[in-house]
Every structure is written in C-alpha cells, then in structure tokens.
N, C-alpha and C positions, 0 to 999 in steps of 0.2 A: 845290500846284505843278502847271502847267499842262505833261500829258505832251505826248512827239513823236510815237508813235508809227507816227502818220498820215504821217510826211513819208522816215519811215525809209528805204522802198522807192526815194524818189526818193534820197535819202541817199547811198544807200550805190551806187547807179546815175550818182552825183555830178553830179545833173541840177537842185539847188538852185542859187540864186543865190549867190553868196559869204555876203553877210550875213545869209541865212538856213540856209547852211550854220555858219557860224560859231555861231548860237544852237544850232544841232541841238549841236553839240560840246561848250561850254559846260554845255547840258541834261547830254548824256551822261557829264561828270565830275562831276555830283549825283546822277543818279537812278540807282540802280542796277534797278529794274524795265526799264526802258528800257534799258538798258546788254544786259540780259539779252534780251531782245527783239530788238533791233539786233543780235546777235551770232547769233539764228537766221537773219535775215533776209538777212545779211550773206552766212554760207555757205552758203547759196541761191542768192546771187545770181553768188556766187563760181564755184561749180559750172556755173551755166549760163553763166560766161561762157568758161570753159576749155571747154567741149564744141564741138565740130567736127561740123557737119551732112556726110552725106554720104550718095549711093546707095549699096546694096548692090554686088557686082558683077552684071553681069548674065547670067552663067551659073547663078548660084545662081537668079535668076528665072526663069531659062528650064524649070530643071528644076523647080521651084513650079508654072510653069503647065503641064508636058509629065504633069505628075502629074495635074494635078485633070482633063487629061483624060482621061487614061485610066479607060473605062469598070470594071474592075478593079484598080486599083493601089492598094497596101498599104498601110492608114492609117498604117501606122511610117514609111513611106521619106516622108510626108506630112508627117508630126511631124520626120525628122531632118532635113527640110530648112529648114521652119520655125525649128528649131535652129539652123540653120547658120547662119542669118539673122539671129539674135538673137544668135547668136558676133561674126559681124564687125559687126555695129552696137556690139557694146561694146567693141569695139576701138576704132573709131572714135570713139566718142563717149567712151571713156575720157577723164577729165582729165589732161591734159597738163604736167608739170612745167615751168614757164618756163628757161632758163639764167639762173642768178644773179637778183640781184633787181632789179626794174625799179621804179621806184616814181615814181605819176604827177607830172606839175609843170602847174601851169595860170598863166597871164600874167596878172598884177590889176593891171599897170599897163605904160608908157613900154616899151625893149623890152630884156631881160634877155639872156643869154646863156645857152644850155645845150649843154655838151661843147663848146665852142668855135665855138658859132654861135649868131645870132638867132635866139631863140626864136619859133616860130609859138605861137598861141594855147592848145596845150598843146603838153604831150612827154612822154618819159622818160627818166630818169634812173638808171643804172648805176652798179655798183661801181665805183669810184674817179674817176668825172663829179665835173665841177660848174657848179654856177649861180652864174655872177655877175650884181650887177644894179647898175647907173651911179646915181645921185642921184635919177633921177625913174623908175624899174621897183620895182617889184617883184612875188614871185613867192610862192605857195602850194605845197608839196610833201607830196602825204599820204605819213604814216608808214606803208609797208604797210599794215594792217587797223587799227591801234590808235591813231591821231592823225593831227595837220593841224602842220603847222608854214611858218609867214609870212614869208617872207626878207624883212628891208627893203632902202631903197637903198644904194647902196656897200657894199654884202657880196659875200662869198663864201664857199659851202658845200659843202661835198666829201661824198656820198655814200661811209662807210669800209666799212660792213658793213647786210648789211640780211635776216640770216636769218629763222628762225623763232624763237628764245627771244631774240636781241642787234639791236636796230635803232641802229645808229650816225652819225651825220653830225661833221663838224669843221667848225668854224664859222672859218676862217681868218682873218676879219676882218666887223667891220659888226655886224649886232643882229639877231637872231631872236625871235619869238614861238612858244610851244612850246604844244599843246595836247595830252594823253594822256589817255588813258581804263584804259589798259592794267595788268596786275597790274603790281607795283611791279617795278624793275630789268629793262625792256624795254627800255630806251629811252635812251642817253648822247650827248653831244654837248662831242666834245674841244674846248679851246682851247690856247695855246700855253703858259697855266700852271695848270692846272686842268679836270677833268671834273664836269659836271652828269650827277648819274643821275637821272631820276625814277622818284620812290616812289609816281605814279598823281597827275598836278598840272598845273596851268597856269605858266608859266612867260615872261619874257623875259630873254635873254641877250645882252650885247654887248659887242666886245672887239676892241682892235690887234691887229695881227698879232705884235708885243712880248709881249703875253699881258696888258695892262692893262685889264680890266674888270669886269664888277658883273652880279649876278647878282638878281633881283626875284621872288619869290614871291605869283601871286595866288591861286593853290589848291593845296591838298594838300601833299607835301612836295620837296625836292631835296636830294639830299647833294651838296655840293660837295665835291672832293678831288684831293690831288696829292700824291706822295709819303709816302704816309702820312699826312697833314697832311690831317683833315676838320674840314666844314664843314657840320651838320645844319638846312636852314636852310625856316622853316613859310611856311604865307601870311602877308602882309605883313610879310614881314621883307629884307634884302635884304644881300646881301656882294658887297665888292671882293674881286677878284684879283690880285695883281701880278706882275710876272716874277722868276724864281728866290727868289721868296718864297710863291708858292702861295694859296689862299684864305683871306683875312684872317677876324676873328672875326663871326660875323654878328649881326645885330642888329633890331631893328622900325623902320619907316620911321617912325613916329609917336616915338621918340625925342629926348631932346631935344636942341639942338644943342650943349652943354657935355659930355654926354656920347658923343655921336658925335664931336666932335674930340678928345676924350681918346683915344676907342678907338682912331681915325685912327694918333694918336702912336705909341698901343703900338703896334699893328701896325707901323710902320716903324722902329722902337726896331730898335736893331742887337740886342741882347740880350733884349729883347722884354717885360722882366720886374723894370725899374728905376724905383724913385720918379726924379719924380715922376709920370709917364703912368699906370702902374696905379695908384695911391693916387687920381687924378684920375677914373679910371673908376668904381671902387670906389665914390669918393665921389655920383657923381652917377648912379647906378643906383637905380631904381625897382625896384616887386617884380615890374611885367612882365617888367623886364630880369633877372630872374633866367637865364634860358635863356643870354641872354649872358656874365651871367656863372662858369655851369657850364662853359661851354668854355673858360671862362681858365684850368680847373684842366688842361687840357692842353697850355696855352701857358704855365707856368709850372714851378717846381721850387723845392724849399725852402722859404724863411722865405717867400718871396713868396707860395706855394700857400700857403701855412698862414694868408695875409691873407684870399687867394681865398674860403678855406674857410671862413673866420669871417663876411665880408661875407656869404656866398650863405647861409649857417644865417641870418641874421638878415632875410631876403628870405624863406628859405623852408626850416622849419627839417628836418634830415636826418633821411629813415627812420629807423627803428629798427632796429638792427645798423651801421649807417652810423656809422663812427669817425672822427676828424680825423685818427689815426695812420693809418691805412688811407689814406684820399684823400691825405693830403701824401706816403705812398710814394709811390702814385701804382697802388696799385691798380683795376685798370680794372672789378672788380666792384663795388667800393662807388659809382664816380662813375658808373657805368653805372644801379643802383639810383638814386641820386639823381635822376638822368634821369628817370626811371619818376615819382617824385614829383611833378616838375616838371607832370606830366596832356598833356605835346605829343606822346607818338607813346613807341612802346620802339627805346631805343636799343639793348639786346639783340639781340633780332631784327633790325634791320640789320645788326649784325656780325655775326650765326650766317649770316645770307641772303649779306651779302658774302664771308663765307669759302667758302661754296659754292659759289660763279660767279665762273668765268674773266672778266678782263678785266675789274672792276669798279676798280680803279685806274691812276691814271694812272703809265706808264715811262718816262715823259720824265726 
C-alpha cells in the first residue's frame, strides 16, 4: 500500500486538489499508520493556526533597553523583564477557543447556498447553518478534524452540533457522501425517519424530506436507527428507510433480486411477520445473507422467530450455549452471541458503547 505521508502537511493546511484530497481520505480510512501520523501533524498545524502574532507592549521594551544600559543594573531586574516578555507573549499567542463550531465548506461546483447566501468559493458553517445546493452545485464540508462529507445537488444540510466527542449534521433532503476516519460513534447524520452513526466508514446517504431513503456502505460500518428499531449495516450492504416505519432490514447489494423483493414485502408487511413474505425471504437466502437474516430475529416474535431461528442455524449453525428457546424469547444475549459468530463486527460492544453516549438514537 502506497502511503500519504508526504502530502499530509498540504492536507490538513487543505491546499490539495479535491481529487487528491479525496484519495488522501480514502488512504486515511485504511491505513492506520498514517491515520496516526496525520493526527500529529494535524495538531500542529491546528495550533499554529489559532496563534495570534503580536508586539509586546512597548513599555516593557523600553525598560529591556533602559536596563542593558545601564552600566550597573541588576542581572534579576534583566531576567524579570525578560519574564515579563515571555508572560504577555503567551498570552497572546495562547490558543484561542473559537465560539461554537465553525466548520469549513469549499464550492466543487454551480453555486450553493450557505446560511442563506451565495456561497463565495469557500466559507463557514455554524451551529444550526445550512447549505443548500440547486441541481447543478455542489459543496464539500469537512467534519471538524475527523472527515469530508460531499453535499450533492438539490440537498440540504443543517449543521445540528459539532463538538468535541458528537459531530452532527441533518440531511433534510438530497444525497450525501460521508467519509470518517474517526473512532467509532463521532459522527451522526439525522433524517426525518432514521439516524446513521458511524462506527469509523465511508458512507452515502439520501433521503425526501418524508424520511424516504437508503443508506449504502462502502467501508467500515453504520448503524442505522430510529426508535429503537436498528439497522447494523457493513460494506456493501445497503438499507431503506421509510417514514413512521424506521430502517428496514439491510442486506448486501450483490443479492439477489427474488430475495431483495421478498424482503422489500416484509418490510412493508403491516405485521411485518406473515407468510407469505418471510417464508419467501427465508426461502431465497444464501449463507452470505445470513447477517440478514439474524435481524429478522428482531423483526419477529413467536412461531415465525422460531422459522427465523431454524433458517439462520442452517446458514450458520449457533454458538454453543445458543438455544432456540433462548432466541425465540427473544433474549438479546443469545442473538447478540450469534452476531459474534456471524465474523462482521461485535454487536455487544455497540450496545455497551451505545448505552454510554448521549444522543445515539433517534427522538423523533
């Protein structure tokens, strides 16, 4: 793998071209050498650019030079003035807290909108701003320090929060491309029936202002979620959302089309859990789609989990300890465990991480 290293300084000084910014990002959600690299260089670069050059005052100079002349004057009052000098320089050159978060926007195309003007070639973008962009703009927004995200045309994106542990946007309408580098759960992007967090991934998102869209994983992971109602969805896999129905089940884009309209079904199945749509997914699941169908054992209950749980044992047969009495309760340690078997990620540790941070689901 051919590193960045070299290009990092311009990087992070965001003095690349788009398209070789874009690879730099790409790089940085593989390689973690570089990742590690790029994050010293970063807050270097960060620091010099919060620093404020300024003179001293110029009394303090005065008495600097009324010292060095005097033929006897006291090396201390020499030293405390020197002192004094290096006091108000680090006042001055102290780094400066911005108010609130600013986070830059650069123009990649036609002309966008930002906080309710045309956009100049860049800008920034404030707590509860937004950028919209007509059919022929779009616009680039880095994530504070930890990603790039790609407004396309006819969107609109609402900067919600943008601290230090939560970076937030709502994608009101239109398509986004999301790139993070960041530890997992930095980074969410509301819509009107469903939140994307990412678990450290690439990502495109796009949705009516209804809450009607689909979520595409090209790296890493995303939980989709509303209501209680998740969606743990890998690279190349990808999920609808719909309105007052939340994140459908998700699934691999290489599936096949018999059983991507079955699933279609269930998901809009008013009861969610009736022959024939499940017996039709059931039926036409492969052993990749097993992941698919571990989350139907929480889109289900009773006899029908009890199909769920026989289909998915014979896809991919359950831990040891893992009971069908267990799973058709619907206890969340056995089907959690079975997760783990599945080899995509621990679903464990996103609920122990999601119960510990504020504001990882949606209140709508």
């Amino acid at each position: 793998m051919e590193h960045v290293r070299e290009e990092l300084s311009a990087y992070c000084l965001r003095e690349l071209p788009v398209a070789e910014a874009r690879r730099v990002d790409e790089h940085l959600t593989k390689c973690e050498a570089c990742r590690r690299e790029w994050e010293e260089v970063r807050v270097g670069v960060e620091l010099a650019r919060r620093m404020r050059a300024a003179d001293a005052p110029a009394e303090v100079w005065h008495s600097v030079e009324a010292g060095l002349g005097e033929r006897a004057f006291p090396v201390w009052k020499v030293a405390a003035a020197l002192v004094a000098t290096a006091a108000v320089a680090a006042v001055v050159l102290w780094p400066r807290p911005e108010v609130g978060p600013m986070w830059n926007v650069t123009r990649l195309a036609g002309e966008p909108e930002l906080a309710g003007r045309r956009m100049e070639a860049e800008g920034k973008l404030a707590r509860g701003q937004r950028v919209v962009t007509d059919g022929a703009s779009r616009v680039q927004i880095n994530v504070g320090d930890i990603g790039r995200v790609e407004v396309e045309g006819d969107s609109r994106v609402k900067l919600v929060d943008g601290g230090a542990n939560q970076h937030r946007l709502s994608l009101e309408k239109g398509k986004l491309s999301a790139f993070i580098w960041a530890p997992p759960g930095q980074f969410f992007v509301d819509t009107a029936s469903a939140v994307a967090v990412d678990l450290g991934c690439a990502y495109t998102l796009e949705t009516t202002e209804e809450g009607r869209g689909v979520l595409e994983v090209t790296s890493g992971w995303v939980a989709f979620e509303w209501k209680g109602r998740e969606s743990f969805v890998p690279a190349g896999a990808r999920c609808v959302t719909q309105p007052r129905l939340g994140p459908g089940t998700p699934y691999f884009t290489d599936a096949s089309t018999e059983f991507r309209v079955a699933l279609e079904r269930f998901d809009h199945s008013p009861i969610n859990a009736s022959d024939p749509f499940l017996g039709e997914v059931l039926g036409a699941a492969r052993e990749r789609d097993a992941f698919t169908v571990w989350h139907l054992l929480g889109r289900t209950s009773g006899s029908d989990r009890g199909k769920v749980y026989d289909r998915l044992a014979e896809l991919v047969p359950p831990p040891a300890g893992v009971t069908r009495e267990a799973v058709v309760r619907g206890e969340r340690r056995a089907s959690d465990q079975w997760w783990d078997g599945l080899g995509l990620g621990t679903a464990r540790w996103w609920r122990g991480w999601k119960g510990a941070v504020p504001g990882t689901s949606s209140q709508q």
